[in-house]
VOGU-3710 file (C-alpha; in Angstrom, 3 decimals, decimal comma):
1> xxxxxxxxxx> -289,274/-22,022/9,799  -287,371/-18,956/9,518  -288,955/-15,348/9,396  -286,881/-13,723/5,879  -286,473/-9,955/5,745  -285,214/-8,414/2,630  -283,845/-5,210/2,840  -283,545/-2,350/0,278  -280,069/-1,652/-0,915  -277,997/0,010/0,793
11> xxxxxxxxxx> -275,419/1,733/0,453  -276,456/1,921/-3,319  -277,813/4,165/-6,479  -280,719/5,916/-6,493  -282,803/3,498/-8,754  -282,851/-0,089/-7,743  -280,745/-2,345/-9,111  -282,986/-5,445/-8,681  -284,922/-5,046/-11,688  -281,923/-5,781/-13,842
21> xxxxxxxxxx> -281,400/-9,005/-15,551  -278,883/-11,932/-14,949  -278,843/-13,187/-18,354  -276,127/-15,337/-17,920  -278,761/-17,845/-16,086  -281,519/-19,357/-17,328  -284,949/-17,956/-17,836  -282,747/-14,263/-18,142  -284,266/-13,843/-14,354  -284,286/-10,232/-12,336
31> xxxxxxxxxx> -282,232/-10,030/-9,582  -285,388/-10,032/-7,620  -287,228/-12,579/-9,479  -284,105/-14,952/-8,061  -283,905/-13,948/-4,863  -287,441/-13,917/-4,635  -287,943/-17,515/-5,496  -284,968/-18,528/-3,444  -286,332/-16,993/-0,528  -290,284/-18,202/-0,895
41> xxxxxxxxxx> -288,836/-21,464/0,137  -288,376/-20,261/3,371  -290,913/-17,824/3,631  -293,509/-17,286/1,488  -294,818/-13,939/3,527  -290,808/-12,242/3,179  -290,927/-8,863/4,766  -289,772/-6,406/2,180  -288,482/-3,194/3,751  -287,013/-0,418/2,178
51> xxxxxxxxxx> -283,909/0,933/2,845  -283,692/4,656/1,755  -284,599/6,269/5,426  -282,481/4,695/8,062  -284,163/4,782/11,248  -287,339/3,962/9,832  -285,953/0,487/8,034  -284,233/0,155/11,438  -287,940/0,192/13,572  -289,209/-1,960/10,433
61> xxxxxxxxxx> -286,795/-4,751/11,053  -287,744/-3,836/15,169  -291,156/-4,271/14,327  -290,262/-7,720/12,776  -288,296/-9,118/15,055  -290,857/-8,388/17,708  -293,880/-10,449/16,451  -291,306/-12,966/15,251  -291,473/-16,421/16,676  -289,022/-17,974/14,787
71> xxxxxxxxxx> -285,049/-17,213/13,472  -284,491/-13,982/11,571  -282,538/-13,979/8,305  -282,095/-10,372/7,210  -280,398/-9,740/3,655  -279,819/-6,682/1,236  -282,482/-6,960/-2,329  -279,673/-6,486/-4,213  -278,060/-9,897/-3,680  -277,027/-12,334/-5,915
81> xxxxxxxxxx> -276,528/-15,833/-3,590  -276,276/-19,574/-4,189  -279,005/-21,505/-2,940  -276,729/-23,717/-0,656  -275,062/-20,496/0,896  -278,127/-19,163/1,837  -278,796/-22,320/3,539  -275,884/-22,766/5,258  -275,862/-19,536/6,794  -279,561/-20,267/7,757
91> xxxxxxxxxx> -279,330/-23,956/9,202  -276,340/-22,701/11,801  -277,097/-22,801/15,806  -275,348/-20,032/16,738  -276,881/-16,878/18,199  -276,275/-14,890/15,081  -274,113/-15,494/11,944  -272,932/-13,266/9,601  -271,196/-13,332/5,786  -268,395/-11,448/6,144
101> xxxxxxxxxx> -265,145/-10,757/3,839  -261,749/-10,015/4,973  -259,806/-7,032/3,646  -256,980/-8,686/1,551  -253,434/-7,845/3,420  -251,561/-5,257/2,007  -248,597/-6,299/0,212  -245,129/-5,276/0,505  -243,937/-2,209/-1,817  -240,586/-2,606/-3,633
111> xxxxxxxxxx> -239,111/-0,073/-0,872  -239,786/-2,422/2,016  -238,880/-5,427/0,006  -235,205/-4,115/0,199  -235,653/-2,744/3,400  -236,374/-6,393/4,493  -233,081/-7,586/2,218  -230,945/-5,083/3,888  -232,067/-6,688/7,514  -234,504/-4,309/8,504
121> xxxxxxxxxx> -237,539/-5,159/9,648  -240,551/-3,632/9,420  -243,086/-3,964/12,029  -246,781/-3,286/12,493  -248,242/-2,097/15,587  -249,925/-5,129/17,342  -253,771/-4,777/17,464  -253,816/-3,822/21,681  -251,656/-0,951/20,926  -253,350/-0,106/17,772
131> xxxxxxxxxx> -255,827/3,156/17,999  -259,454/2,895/17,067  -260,344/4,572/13,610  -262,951/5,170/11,049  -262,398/2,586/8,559  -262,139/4,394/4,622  -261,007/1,562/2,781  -263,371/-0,289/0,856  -264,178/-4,029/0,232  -266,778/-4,578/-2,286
141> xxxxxxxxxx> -268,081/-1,403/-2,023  -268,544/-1,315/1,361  -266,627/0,524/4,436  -264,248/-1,933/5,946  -265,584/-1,137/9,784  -265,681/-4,760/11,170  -262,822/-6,062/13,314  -262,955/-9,878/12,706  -261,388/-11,792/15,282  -259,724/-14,936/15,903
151> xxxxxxxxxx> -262,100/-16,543/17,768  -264,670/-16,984/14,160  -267,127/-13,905/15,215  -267,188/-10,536/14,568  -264,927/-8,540/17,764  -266,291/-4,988/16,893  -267,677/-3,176/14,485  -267,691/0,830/13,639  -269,527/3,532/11,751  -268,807/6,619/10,206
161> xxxxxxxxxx> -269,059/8,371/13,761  -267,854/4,650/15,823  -264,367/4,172/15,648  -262,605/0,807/15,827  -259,466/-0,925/16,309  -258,143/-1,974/13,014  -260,876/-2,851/11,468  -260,081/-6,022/8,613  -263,476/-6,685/7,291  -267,066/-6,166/5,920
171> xxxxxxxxxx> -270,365/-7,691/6,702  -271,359/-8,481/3,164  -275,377/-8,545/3,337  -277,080/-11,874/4,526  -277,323/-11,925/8,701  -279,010/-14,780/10,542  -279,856/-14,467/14,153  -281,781/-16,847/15,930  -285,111/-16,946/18,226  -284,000/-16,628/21,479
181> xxxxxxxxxx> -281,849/-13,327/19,763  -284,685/-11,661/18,421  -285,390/-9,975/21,363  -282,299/-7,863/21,431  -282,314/-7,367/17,766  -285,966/-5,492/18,253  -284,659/-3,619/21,254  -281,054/-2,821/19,433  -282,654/-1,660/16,065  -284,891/0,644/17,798
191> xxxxxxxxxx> -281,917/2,288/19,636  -280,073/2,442/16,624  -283,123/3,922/14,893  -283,382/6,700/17,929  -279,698/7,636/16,601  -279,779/7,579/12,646  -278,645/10,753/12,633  -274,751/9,920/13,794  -274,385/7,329/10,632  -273,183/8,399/7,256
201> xxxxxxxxxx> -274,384/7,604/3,833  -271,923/4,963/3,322  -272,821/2,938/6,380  -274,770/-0,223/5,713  -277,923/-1,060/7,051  -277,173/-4,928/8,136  -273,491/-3,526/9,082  -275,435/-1,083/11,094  -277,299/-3,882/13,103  -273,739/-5,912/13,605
211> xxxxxxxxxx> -272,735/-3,097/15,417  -275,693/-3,110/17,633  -275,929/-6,263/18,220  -272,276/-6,870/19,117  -272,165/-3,719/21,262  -275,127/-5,274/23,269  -273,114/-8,572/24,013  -274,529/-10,650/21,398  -272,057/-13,140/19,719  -272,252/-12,437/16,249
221> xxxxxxxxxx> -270,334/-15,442/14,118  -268,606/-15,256/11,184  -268,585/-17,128/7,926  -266,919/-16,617/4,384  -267,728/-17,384/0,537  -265,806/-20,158/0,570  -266,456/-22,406/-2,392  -269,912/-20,770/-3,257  -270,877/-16,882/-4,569  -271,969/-13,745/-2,890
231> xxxxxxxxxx> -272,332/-10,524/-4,459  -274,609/-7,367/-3,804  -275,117/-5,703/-7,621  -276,017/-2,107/-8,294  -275,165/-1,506/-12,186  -276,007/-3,671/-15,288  -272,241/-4,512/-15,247  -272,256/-5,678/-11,912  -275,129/-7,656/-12,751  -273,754/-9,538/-16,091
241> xxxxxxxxxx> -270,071/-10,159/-13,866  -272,075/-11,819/-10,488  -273,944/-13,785/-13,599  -270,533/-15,012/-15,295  -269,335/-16,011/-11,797  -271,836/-17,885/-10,527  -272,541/-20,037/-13,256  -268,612/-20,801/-13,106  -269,424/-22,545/-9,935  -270,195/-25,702/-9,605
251> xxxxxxxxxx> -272,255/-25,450/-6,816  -273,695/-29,361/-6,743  -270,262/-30,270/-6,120  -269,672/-27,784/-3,280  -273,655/-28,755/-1,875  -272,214/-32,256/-2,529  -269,441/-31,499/-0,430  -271,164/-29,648/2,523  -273,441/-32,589/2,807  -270,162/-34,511/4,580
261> xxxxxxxxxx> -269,734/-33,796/8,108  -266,755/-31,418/8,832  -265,960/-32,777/12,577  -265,963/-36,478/11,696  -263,619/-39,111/13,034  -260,153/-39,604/11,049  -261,124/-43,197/9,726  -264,504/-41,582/8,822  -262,985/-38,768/6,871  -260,551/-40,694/5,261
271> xxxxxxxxxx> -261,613/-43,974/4,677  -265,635/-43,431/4,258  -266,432/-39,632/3,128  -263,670/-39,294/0,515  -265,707/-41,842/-1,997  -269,286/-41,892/0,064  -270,794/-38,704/-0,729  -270,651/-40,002/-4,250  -273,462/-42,642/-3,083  -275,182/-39,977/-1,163
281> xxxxxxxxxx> -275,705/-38,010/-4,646  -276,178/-41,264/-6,859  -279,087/-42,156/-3,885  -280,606/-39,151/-3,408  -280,812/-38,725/-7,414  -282,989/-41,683/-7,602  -284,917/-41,041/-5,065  -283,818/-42,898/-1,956  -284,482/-41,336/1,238  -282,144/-41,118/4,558
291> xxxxxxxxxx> -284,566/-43,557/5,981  -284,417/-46,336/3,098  -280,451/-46,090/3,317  -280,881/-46,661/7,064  -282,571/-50,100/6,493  -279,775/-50,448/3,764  -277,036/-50,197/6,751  -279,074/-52,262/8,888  -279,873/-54,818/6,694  -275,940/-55,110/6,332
301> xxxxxxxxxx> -275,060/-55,153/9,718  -277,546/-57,931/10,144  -275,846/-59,661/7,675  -272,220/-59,128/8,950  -273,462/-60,681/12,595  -274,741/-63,776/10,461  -271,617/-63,781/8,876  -269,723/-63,934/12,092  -271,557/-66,043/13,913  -270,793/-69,357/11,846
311> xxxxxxxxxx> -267,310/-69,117/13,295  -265,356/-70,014/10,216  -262,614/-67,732/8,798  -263,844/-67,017/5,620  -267,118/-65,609/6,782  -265,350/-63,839/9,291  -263,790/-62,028/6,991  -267,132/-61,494/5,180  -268,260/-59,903/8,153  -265,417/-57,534/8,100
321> xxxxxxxxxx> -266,311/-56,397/4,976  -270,288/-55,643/5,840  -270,039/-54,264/8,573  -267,561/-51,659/7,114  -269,903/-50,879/4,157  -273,046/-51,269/7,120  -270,824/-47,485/8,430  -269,874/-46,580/5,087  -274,051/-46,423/4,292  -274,465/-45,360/7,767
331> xxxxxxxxxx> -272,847/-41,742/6,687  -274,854/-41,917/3,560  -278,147/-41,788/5,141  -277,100/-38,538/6,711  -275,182/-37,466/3,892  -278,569/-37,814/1,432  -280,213/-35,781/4,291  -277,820/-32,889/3,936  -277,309/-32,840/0,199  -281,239/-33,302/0,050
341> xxxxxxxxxx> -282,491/-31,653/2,501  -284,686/-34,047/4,113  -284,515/-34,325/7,748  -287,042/-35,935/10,013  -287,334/-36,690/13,636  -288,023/-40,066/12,474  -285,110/-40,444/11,090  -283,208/-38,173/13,410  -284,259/-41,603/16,063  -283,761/-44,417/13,772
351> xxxxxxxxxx> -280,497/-43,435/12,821  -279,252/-43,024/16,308  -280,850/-45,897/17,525  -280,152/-48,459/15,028  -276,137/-47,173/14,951  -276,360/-48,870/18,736  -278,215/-52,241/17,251  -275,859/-53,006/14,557  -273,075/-52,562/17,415  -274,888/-54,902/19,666
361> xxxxxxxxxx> -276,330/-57,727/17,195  -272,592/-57,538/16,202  -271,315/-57,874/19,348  -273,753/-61,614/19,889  -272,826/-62,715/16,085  -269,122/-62,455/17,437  -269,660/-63,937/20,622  -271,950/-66,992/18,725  -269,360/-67,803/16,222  -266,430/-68,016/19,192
371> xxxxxxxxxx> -268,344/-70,709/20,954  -269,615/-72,242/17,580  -266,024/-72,327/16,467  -265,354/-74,810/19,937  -264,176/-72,129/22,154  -265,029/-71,633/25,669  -268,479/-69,598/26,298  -266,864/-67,444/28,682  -266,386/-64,763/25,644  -269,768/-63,693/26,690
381> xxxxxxxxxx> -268,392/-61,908/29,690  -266,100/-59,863/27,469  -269,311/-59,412/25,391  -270,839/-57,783/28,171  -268,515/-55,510/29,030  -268,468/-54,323/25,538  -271,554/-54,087/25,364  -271,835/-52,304/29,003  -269,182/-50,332/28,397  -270,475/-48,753/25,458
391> xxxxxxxxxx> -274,230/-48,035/26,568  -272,745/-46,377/29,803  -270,663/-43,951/27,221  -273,886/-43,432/25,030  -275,555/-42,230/28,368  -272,732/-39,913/29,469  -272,949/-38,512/25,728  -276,304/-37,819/25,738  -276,870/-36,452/29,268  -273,504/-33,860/28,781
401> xxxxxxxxxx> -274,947/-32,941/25,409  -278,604/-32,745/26,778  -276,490/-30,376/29,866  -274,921/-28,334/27,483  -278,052/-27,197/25,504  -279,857/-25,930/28,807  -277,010/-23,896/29,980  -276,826/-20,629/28,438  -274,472/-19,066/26,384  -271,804/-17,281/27,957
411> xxxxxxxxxx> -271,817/-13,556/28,483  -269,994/-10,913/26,394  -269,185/-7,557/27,525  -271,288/-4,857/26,335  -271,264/-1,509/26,241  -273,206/1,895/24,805  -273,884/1,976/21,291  -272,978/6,455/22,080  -269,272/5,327/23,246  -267,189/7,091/20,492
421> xxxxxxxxxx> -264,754/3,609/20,229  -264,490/0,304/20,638  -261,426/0,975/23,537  -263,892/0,088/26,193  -265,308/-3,139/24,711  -261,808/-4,306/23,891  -260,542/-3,441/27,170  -263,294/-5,560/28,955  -262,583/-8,291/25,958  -258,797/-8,556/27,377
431> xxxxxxxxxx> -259,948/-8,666/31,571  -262,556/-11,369/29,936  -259,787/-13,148/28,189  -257,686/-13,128/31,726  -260,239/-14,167/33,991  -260,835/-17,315/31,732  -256,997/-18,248/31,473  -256,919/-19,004/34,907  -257,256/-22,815/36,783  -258,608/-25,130/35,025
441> xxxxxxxxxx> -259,882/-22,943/31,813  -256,330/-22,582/31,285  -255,453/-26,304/30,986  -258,547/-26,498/28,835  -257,681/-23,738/26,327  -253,794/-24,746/25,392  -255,449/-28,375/24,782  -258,020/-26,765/22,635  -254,804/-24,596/21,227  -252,689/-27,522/20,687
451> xxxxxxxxxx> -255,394/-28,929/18,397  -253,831/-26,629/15,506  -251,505/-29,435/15,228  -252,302/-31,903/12,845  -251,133/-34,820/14,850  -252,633/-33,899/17,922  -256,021/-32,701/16,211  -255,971/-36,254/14,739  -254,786/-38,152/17,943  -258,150/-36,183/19,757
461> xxxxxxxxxx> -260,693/-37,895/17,072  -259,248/-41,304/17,354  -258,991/-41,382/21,407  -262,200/-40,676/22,085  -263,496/-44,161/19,504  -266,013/-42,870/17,871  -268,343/-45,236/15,920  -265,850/-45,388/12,574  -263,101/-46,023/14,643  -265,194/-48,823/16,549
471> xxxxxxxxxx> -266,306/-50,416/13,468  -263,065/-50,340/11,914  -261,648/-51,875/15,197  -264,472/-54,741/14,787  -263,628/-55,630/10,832  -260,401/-55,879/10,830  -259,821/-57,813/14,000  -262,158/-60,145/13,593  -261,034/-60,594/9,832  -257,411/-60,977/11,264
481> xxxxxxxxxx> -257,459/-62,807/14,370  -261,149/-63,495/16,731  -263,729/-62,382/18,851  -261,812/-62,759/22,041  -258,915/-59,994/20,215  -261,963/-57,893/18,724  -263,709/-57,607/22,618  -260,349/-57,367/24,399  -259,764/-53,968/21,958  -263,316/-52,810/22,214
491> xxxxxxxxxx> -262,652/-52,979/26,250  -259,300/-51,247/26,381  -259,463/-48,856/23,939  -263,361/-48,426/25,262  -262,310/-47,904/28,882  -259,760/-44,830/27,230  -261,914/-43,195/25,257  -263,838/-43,033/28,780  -261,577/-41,658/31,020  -260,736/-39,532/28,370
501> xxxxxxxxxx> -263,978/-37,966/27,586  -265,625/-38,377/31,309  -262,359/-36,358/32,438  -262,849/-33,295/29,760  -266,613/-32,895/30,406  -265,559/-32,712/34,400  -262,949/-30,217/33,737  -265,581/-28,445/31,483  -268,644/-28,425/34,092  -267,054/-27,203/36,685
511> x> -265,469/-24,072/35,258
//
């Protein structure tokens, strides 16, 4: 459940803009009317608090977030927003996430152009030497205060009093921020509230609370439009453009293509999602849930360690085949889920427990059709190891990630939402940034930095065998060659993806 609070528009006219109609959709809806209904889904009891005097919208959303047992998603009335955005932004586990825009680069005037021809180069200041400043220029209406960093949150943010080093962005509107967050949300709006006076008429209200909230060490994410529409309206023109634009979106397709994990495994993302989320749609259309594809990719993997346990070559290759569409409808169950939305602890522990019985009835179809097939019964000791092998790296996976989730999230600096500037927070960012590029944090970032290489990025998925690799490494060599090969890879490339992974969560718990 998430707790919704819509906020009045600001910066904006005088007379609400959310009575105006989009009648480029259908029913000719308000802009209220469609955010309202998109946000009743969520929650039906949406605090509505209005925006015209500052620090008293400021205590509102205090008040809010301090009876508030659940995440927070705060977002201007004047907003016209997908459905799937709005979810997106909502179903993320950070700390706090914010839509944001960039300000587009400037481009090169005619004068520079030849300035560049004639070999002179012209040079911008880099960002640590740049001075903090009150950000004029304007993104969709709004002040371009935010400093956006690399590191995919927000790295500052100023007001019309709060200067900030080049500032590149805007906070559009919609901010989540979790439960364990809402806290510091109550106790930052309420300072903010106490100084309402400082901030200009052009300063928006969620903006507002980005600054807070960063200033008081909270990691604020970022996230952008992408393939899907955001606009806040405040004229009739406005209004019919966000209208035109958003029905120009297909946004099934780009639901269609959220529903596909972005982190999976290279055979996974090329083999299985490219054509898969096609059969998540075509499912979910007719009604299938995540749990009835399940059985599906059970039932198949059932059926490729019957196949494989006769022994003979053709149904080995049979085998191959189902237990490559027994993954392929393994990522449709979850892919249905996502494009769907239905998720269930029940299905949450069937898929992650039957993923490990397919693997494992597998593993004794193989090892039945060797000795079937006259071949010495000793393959059940490389059975075994597979088999071993593999539980042993479920149980490291699931204890680190069980770890991770208790420890808590590291520390930013903070410091006074009075400090003129951002000089101070920046200057603590950089000793931050030192300490951590020391010893082993060091060896750990330029890994993580050499990731930006396709190869390498690539090279990581495979080495640590996850399941599409492993099922891919089961069909074809038992299509190609036997059950001794298939075990003998399982093993080795197994006992890699080990050392591998047991050495990176070492180097990662201990700094």
């Amino acid at each position: 459940m998430t707790r919704v609070v819509l906020l009045g528009a600001s910066p904006g006219p005088d007379i609400s803009p959310t009575g105006l109609r989009l009648a480029a959709l259908p029913g000719n809806p308000t802009v209220a009317e469609r955010l309202h209904g998109q946000l009743a889904a969520m929650d039906p009891r949406f605090a509505t608090i209005p925006s015209g005097d500052v620090a008293a919208a400021l205590r509102a959303v205090a008040d809010v977030a301090e009876s508030a047992s659940e995440s927070l998603f705060i977002i201007p009335e004047n907003s016209v927003v997908h459905d799937e955005l709005i979810y997106q932004i909502t179903k993320t586990k950070r700390g706090a996430l914010a839509l944001v825009a960039k300000e587009p680069r400037p481009q090169a005037t005619e004068e520079e152009d030849s300035d560049q021809l004639d070999d002179t180069v012209v040079e911008r200041i880099p960002v640590d030497e740049a001075e903090p400043e009150i950000g004029h220029n304007r993104v969709e209406g709004l002040p371009v205060r935010v400093r956006i960093g690399k590191s995919n949150r927000v790295v500052s943010v100023g007001t019309a009093t709060h200067a900030v080093t080049r500032p590149n962005g805007v906070v559009l509107g919609p901010l989540h921020v979790s439960a364990r967050n809402a806290p510091i949300l109550a106790e930052t709006c309420r300072a903010l509230a106490d100084m309402a006076d400082r901030f200009g008429p052009d300063d928006d209200l969620v903006q507002l609370i980005v600054f807070g909230l960063v200033r008081n060490g909270v990691s604020v994410g970022i996230r952008g439009r992408r393939d899907l529409f955001y606009r806040r309206v405040t004229t009739q023109e406005e209004v019919n453009e966000a209208g035109a634009e958003i029905v120009g979106i297909n946004e099934d397709r780009a639901r269609l293509n959220h529903a596909v994990k972005g982190a999976d495994g290279f055979f996974t993302t090329f083999f299985v999602s490219t054509y898969s989320r096609f059969i998540a749609r075509w499912a979910a259309r007719r009604g299938l849930t995540p749990n009835q594809v399940t059985m599906i990719s059970i039932a198949l993997g059932v059926a490729a360690a019957a196949a494989f346990a006769t022994g003979d070559r053709p149904w080995m290759v049979l085998g191959g085949v189902l237990i490559y569409f027994a993954f392929v409808f393994d990522c449709v169950d979850g892919q249905v889920a996502r494009y769907a939305r239905k998720f269930g602890v029940l299905g949450a522990w069937l898929d992650a427990t039957f993923d490990r019985f397919k693997e494992y009835v597998v593993f004794a179809g193989l090892a039945i059709g060797y000795v079937v097939a006259g071949n010495s019964d000793d393959i059940w000791i490389l059975a075994l190891a597979a088999l071993g092998l593999q539980s042993v790296r479920h149980l490291l996976d699931f204890s680190f990630g069980a770890s991770n989730r208790r420890k808590p999230p590291a520390k930013l600096p903070t410091i006074s939402l009075d400090a003129p500037d951002d000089r101070e927070l920046r200057q603590a960012l950089v000793r931050r940034k030192v300490e951590r590029d020391q010893g082993l944090r060091a060896v750990l970032k330029a890994w993580t930095k050499a990731g930006r290489f396709r190869a390498v990025h690539w090279a990581r998925k495979m080495i640590v065998f996850p399941i599409g690799e492993r099922f891919a490494a089961i069909a074809i060599t038992a299509a190609l060659f036997d059950a001794r090969i298939t075990f003998i890879t399982l093993v080795i490339w197994g006992s890699v993806a080990a050392a591998y992974t047991l050495t990176g969560r070492l180097m990662r718990s201990l700094v």
